[in-house]
C-alpha positions as CSV (number, residue, x, y, z in Angstrom):
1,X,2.1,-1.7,-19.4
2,X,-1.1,-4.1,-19.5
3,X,-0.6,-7.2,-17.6
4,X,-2.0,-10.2,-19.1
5,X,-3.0,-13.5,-17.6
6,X,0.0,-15.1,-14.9
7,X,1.7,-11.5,-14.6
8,X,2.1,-9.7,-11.1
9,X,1.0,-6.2,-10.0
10,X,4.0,-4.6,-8.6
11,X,3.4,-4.1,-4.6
12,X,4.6,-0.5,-5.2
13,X,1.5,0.3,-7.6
14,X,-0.9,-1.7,-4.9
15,X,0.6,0.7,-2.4
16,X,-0.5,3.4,-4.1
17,X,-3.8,2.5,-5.0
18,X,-4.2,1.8,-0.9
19,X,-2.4,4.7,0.4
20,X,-3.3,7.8,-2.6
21,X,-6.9,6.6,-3.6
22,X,-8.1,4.7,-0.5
23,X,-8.5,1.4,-2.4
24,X,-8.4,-1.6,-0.2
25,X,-5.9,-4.1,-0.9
26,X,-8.3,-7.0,-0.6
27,X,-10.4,-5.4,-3.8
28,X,-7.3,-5.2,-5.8
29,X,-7.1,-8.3,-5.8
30,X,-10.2,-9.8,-6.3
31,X,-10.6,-7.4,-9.5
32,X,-6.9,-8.9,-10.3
33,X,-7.7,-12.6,-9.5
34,X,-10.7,-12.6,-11.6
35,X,-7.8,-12.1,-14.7
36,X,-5.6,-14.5,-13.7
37,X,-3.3,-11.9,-12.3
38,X,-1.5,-11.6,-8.8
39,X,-0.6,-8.9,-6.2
40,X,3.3,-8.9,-4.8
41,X,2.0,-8.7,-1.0
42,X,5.8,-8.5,0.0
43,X,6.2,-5.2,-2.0
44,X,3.2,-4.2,-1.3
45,X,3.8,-4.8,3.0
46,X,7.8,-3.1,2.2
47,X,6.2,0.2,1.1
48,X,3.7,0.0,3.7
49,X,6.2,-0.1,6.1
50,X,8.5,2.9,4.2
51,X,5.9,5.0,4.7
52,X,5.1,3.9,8.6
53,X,8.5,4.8,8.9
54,X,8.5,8.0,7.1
55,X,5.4,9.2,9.1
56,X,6.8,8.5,12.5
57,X,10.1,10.1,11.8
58,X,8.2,13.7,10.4
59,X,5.6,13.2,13.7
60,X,6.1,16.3,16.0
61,X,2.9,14.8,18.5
62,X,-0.3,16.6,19.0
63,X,0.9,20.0,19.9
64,X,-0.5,19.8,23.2
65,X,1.8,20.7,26.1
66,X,2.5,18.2,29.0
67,X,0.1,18.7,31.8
68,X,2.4,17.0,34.2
């Protein structure tokens, strides 16, 4: 859907664009502001942290053994 003038960019679609493409947050929204449009930072930061999450729980550590 195009967003027009006062709409919001869904923090889920930011996410993306950060995490997939390597586009920095801060760019998204000056590219945004410049149309009158905002960023939902608290959906963006809740998927940010989802995927923290994720990656932690699926982290086996380095493979090294313990040298102890």
């Amino acid at each position: 859907r195009e967003l027009k003038k006062g709409d919001s960019l869904d923090g889920e679609t930011a996410f993306k664009l950060y995490d997939t493409y390597g586009f920095p947050l801060d760019l998204t929204q000056d590219a945004l502001r410049a149309r009158g449009i905002h960023v939902d930072l608290s959906g963006f930061q809740d998927a940010m942290h989802r995927q923290r999450a994720e990656a932690r729980a699926h982290w086996q550590g380095s493979g090294d053994k313990a040298t102890e």
